[in-house]
matplotlib code that plots the C-alpha trace (Angstrom):
import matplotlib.pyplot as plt

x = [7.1, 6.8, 8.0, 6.6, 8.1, 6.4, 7.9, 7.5, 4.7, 4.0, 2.8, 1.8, -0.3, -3.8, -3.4, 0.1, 1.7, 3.5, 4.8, 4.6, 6.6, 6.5, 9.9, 8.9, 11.5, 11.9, 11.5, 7.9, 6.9, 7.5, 4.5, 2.0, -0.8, -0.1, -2.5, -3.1, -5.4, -5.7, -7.5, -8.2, -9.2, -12.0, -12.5, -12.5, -9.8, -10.6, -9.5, -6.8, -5.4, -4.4, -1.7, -1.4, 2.2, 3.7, 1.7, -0.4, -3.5, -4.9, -7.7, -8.7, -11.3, -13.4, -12.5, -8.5, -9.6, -7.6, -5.6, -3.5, -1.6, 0.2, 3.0, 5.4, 9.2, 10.1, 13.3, 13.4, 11.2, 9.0, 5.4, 4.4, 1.3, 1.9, -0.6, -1.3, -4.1, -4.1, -7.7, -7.5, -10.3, -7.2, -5.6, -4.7, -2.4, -1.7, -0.8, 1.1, -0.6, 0.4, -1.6, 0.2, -1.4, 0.9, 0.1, -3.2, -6.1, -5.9, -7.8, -9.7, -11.1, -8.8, -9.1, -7.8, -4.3, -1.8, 0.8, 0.7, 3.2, 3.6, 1.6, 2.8, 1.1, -0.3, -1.7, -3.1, -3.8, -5.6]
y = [-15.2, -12.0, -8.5, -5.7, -2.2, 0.7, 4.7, 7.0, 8.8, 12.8, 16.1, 16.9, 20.0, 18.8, 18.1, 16.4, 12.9, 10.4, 7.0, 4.8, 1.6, -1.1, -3.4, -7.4, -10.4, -13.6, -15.0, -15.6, -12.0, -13.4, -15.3, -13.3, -11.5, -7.5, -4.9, -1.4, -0.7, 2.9, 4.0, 7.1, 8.7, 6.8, 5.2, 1.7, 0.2, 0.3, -1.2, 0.7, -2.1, -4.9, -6.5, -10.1, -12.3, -11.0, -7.9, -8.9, -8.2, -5.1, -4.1, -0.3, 0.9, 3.5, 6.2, 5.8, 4.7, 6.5, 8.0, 5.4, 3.7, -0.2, -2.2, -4.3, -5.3, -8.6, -8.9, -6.3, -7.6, -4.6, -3.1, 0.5, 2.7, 5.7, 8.5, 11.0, 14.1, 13.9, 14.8, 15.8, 12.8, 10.6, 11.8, 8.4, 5.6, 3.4, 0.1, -2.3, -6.2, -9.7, -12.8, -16.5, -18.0, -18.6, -17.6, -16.4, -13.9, -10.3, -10.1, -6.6, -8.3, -7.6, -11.3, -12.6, -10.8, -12.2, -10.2, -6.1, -3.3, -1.0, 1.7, 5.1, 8.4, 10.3, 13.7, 16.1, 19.4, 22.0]
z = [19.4, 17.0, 18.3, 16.6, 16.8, 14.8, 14.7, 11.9, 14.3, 14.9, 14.7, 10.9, 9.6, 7.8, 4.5, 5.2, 4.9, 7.0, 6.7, 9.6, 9.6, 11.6, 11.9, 12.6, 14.5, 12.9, 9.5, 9.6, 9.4, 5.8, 5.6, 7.9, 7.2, 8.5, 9.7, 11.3, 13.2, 15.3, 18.7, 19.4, 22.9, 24.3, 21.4, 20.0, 18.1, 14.3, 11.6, 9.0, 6.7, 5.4, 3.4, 2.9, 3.3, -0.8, -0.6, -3.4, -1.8, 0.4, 1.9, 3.1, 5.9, 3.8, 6.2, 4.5, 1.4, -1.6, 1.2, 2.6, 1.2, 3.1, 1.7, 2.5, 2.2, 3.2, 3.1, 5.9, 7.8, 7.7, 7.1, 6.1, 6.5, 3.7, 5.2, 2.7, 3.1, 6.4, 8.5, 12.6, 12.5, 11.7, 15.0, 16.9, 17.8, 15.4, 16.0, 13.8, 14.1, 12.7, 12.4, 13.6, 10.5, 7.3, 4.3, 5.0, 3.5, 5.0, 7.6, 9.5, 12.9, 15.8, 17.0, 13.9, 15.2, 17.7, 17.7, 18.6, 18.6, 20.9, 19.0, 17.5, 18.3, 14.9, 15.8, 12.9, 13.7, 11.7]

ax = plt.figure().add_subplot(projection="3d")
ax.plot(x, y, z, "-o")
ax.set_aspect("equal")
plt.show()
């Protein structure tokens, strides 16, 4: 079982940054596949990104693409979502996700996730 537990969340001016992170249990976070996805008010939950178990691969939805930046540190067991230039259309909760799978390929369907935090509320205003 995998607890994830993101913060780094707020209220930020357009054209601003923030840095979500997202802090994983157990020694397999070291292996797993990490995402972000983010939902917005009666919307469906997209896809952000994707880093795979070393970080040596990502993947971007176009809407962040150039923008946002994720990473990884493994040895604390964490995941981060650098938000730079910041739209009101970005305006969400984000939700920190990990696969079960070890050593897989990044992955942007929900259903390829097991494991969900809690979510973090991002909110850009103009």
């Amino acid at each position: 079982q995998v607890q994830l537990v993101e913060s780094g969340g707020g209220l930020v001016q357009a054209g601003g940054s923030l840095r979500l992170s997202c802090a994983a249990s157990g020694r397999t976070f070291k292996s797993s596949t990490m995402g972000w996805f983010r939902q917005a008010p009666g919307k469906e939950r997209e896809f952000v990104a994707t880093i795979n178990w070393n970080g040596g691969t990502t993947y971007y939805a176009d809407s962040v693409k150039g923008r946002f930046t994720i990473s990884r540190d493994n040895a604390k067991n964490t995941v981060y979502l650098q938000m730079n230039s910041l739209r009101p259309e970005d305006t969400a909760v984000y939700y920190c996700a990990a696969d079960s799978s070890p050593y897989g390929s990044i992955a942007i369907i929900r259903a390829d996730y097991d494991y969900w935090g809690q979510g973090t509320q991002v909110t850009v205003s103009s």
